[in-house]
C-alpha positions as CSV (number, residue, x, y, z in Angstrom):
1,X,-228.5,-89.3,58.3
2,X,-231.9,-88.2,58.7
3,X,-231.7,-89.3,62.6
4,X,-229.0,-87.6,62.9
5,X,-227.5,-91.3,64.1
6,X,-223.4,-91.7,62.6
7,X,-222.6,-95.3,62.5
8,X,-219.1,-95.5,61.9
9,X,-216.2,-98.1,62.4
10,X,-212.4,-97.3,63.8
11,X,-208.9,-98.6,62.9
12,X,-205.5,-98.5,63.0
13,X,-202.7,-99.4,60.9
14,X,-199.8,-99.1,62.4
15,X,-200.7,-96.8,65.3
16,X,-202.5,-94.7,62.0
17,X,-205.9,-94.6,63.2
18,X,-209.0,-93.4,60.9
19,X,-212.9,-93.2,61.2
20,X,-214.9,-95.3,58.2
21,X,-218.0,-95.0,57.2
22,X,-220.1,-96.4,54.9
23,X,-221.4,-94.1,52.3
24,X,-222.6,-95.7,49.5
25,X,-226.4,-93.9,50.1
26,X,-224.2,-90.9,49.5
27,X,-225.4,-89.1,52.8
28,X,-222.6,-87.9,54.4
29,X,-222.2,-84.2,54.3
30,X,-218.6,-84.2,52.8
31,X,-218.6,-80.1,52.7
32,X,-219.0,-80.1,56.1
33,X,-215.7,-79.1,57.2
34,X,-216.4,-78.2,61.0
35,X,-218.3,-81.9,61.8
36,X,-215.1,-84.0,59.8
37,X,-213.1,-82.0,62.2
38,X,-214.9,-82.6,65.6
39,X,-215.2,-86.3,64.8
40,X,-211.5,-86.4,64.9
41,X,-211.0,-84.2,67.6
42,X,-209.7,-87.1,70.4
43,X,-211.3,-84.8,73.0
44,X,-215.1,-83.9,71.7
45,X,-215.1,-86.5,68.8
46,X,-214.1,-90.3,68.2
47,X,-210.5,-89.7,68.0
48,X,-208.5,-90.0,64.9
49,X,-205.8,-88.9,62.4
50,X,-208.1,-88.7,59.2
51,X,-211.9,-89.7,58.3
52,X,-212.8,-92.3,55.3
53,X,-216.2,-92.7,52.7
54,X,-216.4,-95.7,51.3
55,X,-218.2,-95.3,48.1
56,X,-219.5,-96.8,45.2
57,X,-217.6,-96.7,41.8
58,X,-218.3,-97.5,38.4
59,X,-215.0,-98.7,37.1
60,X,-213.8,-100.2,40.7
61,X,-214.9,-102.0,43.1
62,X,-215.2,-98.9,45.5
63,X,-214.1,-95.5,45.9
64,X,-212.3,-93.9,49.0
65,X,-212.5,-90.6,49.8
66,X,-210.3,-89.3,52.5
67,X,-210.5,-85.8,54.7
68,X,-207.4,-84.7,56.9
69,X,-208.0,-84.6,60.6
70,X,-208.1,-80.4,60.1
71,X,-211.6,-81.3,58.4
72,X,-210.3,-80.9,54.2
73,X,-210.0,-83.4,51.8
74,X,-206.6,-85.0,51.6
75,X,-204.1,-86.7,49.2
76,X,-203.1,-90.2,49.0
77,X,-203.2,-91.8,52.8
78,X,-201.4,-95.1,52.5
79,X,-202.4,-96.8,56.1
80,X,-205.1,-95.5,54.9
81,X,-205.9,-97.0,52.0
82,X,-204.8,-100.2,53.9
83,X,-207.9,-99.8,56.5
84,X,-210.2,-99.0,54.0
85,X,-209.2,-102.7,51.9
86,X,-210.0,-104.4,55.3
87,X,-213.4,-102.5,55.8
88,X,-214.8,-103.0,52.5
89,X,-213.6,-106.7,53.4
90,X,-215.6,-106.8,56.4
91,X,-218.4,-105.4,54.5
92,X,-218.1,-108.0,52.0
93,X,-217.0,-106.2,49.2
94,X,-214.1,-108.1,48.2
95,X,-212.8,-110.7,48.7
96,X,-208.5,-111.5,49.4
97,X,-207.5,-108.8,45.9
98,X,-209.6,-105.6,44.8
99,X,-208.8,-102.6,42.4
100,X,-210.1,-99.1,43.4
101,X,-210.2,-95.6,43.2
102,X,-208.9,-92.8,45.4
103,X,-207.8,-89.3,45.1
104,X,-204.8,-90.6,42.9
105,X,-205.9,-92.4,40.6
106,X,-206.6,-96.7,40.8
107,X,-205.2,-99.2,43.5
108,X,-204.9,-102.8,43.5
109,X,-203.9,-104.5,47.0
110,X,-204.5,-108.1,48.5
111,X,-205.8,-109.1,51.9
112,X,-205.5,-111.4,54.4
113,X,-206.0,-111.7,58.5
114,X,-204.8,-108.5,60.1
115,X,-202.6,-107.7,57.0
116,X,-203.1,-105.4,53.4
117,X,-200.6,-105.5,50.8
118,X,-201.3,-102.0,48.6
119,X,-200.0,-101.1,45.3
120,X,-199.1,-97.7,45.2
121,X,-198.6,-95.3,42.0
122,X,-195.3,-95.3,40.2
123,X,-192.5,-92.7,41.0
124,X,-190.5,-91.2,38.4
125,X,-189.4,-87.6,39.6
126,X,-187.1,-87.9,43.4
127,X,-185.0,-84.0,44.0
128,X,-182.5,-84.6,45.7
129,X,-181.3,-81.3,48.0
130,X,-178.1,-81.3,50.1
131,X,-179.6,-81.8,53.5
132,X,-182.8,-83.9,52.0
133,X,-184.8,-85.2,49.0
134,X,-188.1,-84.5,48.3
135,X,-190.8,-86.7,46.2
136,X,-194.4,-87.4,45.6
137,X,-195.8,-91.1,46.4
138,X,-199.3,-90.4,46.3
139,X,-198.7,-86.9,49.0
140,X,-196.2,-84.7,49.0
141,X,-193.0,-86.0,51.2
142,X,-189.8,-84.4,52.5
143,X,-187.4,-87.0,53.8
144,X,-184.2,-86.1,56.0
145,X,-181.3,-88.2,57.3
146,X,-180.9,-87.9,61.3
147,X,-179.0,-88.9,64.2
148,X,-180.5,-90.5,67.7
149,X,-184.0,-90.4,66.0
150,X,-185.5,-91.1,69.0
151,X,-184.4,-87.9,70.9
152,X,-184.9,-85.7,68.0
153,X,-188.0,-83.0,68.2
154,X,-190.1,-84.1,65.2
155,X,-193.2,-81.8,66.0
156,X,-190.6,-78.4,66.7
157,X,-188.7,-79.1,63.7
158,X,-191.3,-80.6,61.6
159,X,-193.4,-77.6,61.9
160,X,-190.6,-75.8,61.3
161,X,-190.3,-77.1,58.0
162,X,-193.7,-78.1,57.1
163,X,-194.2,-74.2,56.9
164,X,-191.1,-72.8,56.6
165,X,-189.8,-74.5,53.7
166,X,-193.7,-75.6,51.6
167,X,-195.7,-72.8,52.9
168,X,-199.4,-72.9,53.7
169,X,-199.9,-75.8,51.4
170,X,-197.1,-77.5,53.1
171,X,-195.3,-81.3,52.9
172,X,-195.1,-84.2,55.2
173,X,-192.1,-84.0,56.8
174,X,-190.1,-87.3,57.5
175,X,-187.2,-88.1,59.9
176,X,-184.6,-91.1,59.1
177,X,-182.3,-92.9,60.8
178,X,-180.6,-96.2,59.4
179,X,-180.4,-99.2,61.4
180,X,-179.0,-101.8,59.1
181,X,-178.9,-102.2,55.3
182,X,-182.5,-102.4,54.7
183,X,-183.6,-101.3,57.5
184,X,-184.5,-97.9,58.8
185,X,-186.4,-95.5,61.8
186,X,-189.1,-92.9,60.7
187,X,-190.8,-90.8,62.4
188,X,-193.3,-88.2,60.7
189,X,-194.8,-84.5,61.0
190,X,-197.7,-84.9,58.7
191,X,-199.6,-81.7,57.5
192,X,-202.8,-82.1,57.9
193,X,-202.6,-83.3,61.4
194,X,-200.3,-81.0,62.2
195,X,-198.5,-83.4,64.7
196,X,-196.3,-86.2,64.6
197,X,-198.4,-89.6,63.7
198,X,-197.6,-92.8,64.6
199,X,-197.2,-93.8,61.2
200,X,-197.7,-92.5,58.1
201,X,-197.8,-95.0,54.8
202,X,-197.0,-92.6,52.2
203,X,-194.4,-91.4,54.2
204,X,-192.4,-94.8,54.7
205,X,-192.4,-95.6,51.0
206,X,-191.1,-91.8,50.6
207,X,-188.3,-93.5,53.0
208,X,-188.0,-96.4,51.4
209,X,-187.9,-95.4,47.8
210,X,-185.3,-91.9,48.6
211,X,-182.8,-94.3,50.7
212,X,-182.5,-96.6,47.6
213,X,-182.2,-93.6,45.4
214,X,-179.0,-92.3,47.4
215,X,-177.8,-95.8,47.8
216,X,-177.9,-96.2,51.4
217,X,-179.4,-99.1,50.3
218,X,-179.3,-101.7,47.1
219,X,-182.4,-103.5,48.6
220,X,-185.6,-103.9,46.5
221,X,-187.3,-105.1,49.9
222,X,-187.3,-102.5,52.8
223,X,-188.0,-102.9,56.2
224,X,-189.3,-99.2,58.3
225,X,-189.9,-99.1,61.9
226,X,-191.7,-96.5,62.9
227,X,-193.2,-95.6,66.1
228,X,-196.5,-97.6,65.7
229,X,-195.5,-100.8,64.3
230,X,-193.4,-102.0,60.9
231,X,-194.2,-101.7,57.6
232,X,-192.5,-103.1,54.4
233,X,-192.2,-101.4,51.1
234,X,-190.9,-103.1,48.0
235,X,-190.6,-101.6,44.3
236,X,-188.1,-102.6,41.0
237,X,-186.3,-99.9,39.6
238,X,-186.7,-99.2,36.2
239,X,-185.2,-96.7,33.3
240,X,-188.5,-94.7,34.2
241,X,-187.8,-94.5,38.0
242,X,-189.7,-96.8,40.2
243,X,-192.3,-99.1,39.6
244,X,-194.5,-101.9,41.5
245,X,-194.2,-100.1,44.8
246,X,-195.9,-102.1,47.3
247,X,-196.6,-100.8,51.2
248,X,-197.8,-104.1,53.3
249,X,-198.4,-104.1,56.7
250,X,-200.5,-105.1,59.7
251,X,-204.4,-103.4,60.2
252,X,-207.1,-103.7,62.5
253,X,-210.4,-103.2,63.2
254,X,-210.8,-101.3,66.9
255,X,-214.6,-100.8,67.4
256,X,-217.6,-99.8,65.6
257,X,-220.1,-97.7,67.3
258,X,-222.7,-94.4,66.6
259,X,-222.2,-91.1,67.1
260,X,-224.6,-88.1,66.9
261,X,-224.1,-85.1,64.9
């Protein structure tokens, strides 16, 4: 950091594209709210929908540490978590399974070539509203039946929402449409961007895990397309709510390259 020389690396899961770094020397000014910002900016920085440190941890094999496109540190990013499994891959960390630590507490997942199977944390609490429910799978999500999901303004009325119904500290906002009986559309205003993303990993479990709830579906597999690619999300149901919630999918590694800051 000294030379003022960033190496980083890029990826995408999904169309859910992050910056990684390395930063087990610990070097990385994670205060710095204005530089995490401009290195995501896709006109004066790299380009992305969130930044990633991979770190050391005591009781894991790493620690990831995630920042929102807007520069603060965020909640649970599940593509995220995905990219960061393949990087400390590449890195040699692991090897095909690895437990570690982010924001919410411990992960397990499994790798293979272009593909990440992560555990996420258990759900126990879903409210359900009369137009939508509204749960917690690692970041906060709002998830809302539609028609013609394709035609339907997910910034205006994301926003809309995102604001209007969580306030400043806000809620991803998710827009479903069923296709078959385990299969469904998403689409996804996620705070933090402030946009729609491609794909959002948190969000399609969200999807996955409130469909089942209001029995649009009795599958413990579920298939979501979303505009970047498809993930799959199983999970058991249990007297405690849901448990062994899995988000699998594919990942890749774009470029690497260094930046100055």
């Amino acid at each position: 950091m000294e030379t003022n020389k960033l190496p980083f690396y890029k990826y995408q899961g999904t169309g859910n594209d992050f910056i990684l770094i390395d930063n087990r020397s610990l070097t990385f000014p994670k205060n710095d709210t204005k530089l995490v910002a401009r290195l995501c900016d896709r006109k004066f920085g790299i380009g992305a929908d969130g930044l990633m440190l991979l770190e050391g941890d005591e009781s894991s094999d790493f620690r990831m540490v995630y920042f929102n496109a807007d520069g603060r540190e965020g909640s649970m990013c599940g593509n995220g978590g995905r990219c960061m499994v393949d990087f400390a891959h590449h890195l040699g960390i692991i090897t095909d399974t690895t437990t570690f630590m982010a924001v919410d507490g411990l992960h397990t997942a499994q790798w293979e070539p272009g593909y990440v199977q992560l555990q996420m944390q258990d759900v126990a609490d879903i409210k359900e509203k009369p137009q939508y429910i509204f749960l917690d799978t690692g970041s906060p999500h709002h998830v809302q039946l539609v028609e013609d999901i394709e035609a339907f303004d997910v910034r205006g009325e994301g926003r809309k929402l995102r604001y209007g119904l969580y306030g400043e500290s806000g809620s991803n906002i998710n827009f479903v449409q069923q296709l078959s009986d385990s299969t469904f559309a998403v689409r996804t205003y996620e705070r933090g961007v402030e946009a729609e993303t491609l794909s959002c990993g948190t969000g399609v479990t969200a999807v996955a895990l409130g469909m089942h709830n209001l029995g649009k579906t009795r599958k413990d597999t579920i298939t979501l397309k979303t505009m970047g690619g498809i993930l799959e999300v199983g999970f058991k149901l249990t007297e405690a709510g849901y448990s062994d919630i899995t988000l699998k999918g594919p990942v890749s590694r774009v470029y690497e390259g260094i930046i100055e800051i």
